[in-house]
VMD Tcl script that draws the C-alpha trace (Angstrom):
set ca {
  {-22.35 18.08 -16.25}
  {-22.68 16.54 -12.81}
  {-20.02 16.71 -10.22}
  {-18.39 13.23 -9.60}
  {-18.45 11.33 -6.62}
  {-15.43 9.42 -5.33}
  {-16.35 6.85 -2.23}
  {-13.92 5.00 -0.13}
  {-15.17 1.82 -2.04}
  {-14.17 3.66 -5.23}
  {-10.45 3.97 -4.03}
  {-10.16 0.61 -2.33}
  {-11.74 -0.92 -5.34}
  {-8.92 1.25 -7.31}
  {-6.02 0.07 -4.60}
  {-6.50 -3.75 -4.97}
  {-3.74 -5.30 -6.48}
  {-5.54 -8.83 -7.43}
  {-9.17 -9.35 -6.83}
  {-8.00 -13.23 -5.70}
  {-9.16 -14.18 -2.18}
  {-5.61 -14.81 -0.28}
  {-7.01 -17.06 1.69}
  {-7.70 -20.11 -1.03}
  {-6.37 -17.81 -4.34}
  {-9.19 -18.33 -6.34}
  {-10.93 -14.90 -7.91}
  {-13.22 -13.10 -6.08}
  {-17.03 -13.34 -8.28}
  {-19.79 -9.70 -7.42}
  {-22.59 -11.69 -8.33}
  {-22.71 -15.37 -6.72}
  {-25.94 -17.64 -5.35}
  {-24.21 -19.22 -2.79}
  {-23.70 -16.96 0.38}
  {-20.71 -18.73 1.52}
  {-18.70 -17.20 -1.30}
  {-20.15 -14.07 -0.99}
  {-17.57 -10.98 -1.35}
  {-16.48 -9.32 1.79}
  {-13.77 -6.61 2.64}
  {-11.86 -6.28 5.57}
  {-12.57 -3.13 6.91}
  {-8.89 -1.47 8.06}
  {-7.16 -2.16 4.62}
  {-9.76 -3.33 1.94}
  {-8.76 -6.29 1.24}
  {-11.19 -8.27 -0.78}
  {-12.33 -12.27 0.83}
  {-14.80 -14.94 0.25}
  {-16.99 -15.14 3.44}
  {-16.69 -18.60 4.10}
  {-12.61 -17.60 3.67}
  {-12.70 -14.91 6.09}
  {-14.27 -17.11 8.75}
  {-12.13 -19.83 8.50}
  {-8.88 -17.69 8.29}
  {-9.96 -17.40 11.83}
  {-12.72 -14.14 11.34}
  {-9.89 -11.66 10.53}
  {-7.75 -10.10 7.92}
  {-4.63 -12.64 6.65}
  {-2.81 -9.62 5.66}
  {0.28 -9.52 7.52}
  {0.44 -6.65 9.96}
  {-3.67 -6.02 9.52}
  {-5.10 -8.73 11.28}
  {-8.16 -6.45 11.87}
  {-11.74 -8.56 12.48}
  {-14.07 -6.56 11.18}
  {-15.57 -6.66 7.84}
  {-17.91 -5.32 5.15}
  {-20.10 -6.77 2.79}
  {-18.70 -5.74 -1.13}
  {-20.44 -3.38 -2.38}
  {-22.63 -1.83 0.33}
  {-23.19 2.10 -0.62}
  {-21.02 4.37 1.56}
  {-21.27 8.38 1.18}
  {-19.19 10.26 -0.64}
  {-15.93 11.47 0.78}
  {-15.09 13.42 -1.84}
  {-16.79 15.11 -4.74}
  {-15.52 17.04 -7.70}
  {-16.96 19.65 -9.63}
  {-16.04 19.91 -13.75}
  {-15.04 23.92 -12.92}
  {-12.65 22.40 -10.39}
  {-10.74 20.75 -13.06}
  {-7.69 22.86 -15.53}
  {-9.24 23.75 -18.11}
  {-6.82 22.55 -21.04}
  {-5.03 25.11 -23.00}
  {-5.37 25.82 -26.60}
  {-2.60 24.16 -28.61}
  {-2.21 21.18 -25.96}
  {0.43 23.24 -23.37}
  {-0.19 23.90 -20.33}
  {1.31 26.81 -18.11}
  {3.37 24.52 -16.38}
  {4.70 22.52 -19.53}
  {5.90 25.38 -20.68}
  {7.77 25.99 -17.64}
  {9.05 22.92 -17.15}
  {10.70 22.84 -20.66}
  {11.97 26.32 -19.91}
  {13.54 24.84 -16.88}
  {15.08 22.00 -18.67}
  {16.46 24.37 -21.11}
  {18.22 26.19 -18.76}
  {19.74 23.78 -16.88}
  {21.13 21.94 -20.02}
  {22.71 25.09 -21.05}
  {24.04 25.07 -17.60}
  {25.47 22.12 -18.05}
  {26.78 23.01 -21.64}
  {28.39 26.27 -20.39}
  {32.28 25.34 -18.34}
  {32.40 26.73 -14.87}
  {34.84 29.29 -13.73}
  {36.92 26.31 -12.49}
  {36.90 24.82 -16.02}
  {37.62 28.14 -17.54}
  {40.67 29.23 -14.98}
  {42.28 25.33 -15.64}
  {42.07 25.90 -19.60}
  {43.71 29.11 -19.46}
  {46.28 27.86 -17.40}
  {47.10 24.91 -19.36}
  {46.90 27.45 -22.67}
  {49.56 29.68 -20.89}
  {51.64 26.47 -20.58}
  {51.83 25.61 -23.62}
  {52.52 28.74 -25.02}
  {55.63 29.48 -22.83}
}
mol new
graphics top color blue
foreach p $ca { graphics top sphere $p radius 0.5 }
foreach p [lrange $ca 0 end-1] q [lrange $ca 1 end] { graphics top cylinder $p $q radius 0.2 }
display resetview
């Protein structure tokens, strides 16, 4: 199999919460004849625009605490910044478990018989209140 490619575009696309321009709220089209509404993305955080938005929301990002100028045309292709092979990925285990389910459950185990089994505290205060009642 090939080794996948993730690009920065791939994780801002990924990070954007609404795919609304902020600027007038209406959604954000890829494929559009007019250039005015053409999609752009602020550079610093991703966030996705209409063109004609961006410029009259003053030529820079409304995101409060951005407020960077620069931006990039949706969907130019940027290189790779990180790529994954299929050997780099856990191979999964036979009956559905992995190593580290396994552990984890054995973990849990443990600490709810922790929790089942009293403390020396809890032991020393029943035995006293046993040798109470007995004498």
């Amino acid at each position: 199999m090939p080794p996948l490619t993730i690009t920065n575009n791939d994780i801002q696309e990924a990070n954007q919460l609404s795919l609304h321009c902020p600027i007038c709220a209406n959604p954000v089209e890829k494929f559009v004849e007019d250039r005015e509404l053409q999609p752009v993305i602020c550079a610093k955080c991703g966030t996705l625009y209409h063109k004609v938005c961006w410029e009259q929301g003053g030529g820079k990002c409304a995101v409060l605490g951005c407020a960077h100028d620069k931006f990039k045309i949706y969907g130019t292709p940027v290189s790779p910044v990180l790529s994954i092979k299929y050997t780099d990925l856990p191979r999964p285990s036979a009956n559905g478990r992995s190593a580290q389910t396994k552990r984890l459950k054995e973990e849990q185990r443990r600490q709810v018989e922790q929790l089942r089994r009293p403390s020396l505290l809890q032991r020393l205060f029943k035995w006293l209140l046993d040798q109470i009642r007995i004498g």
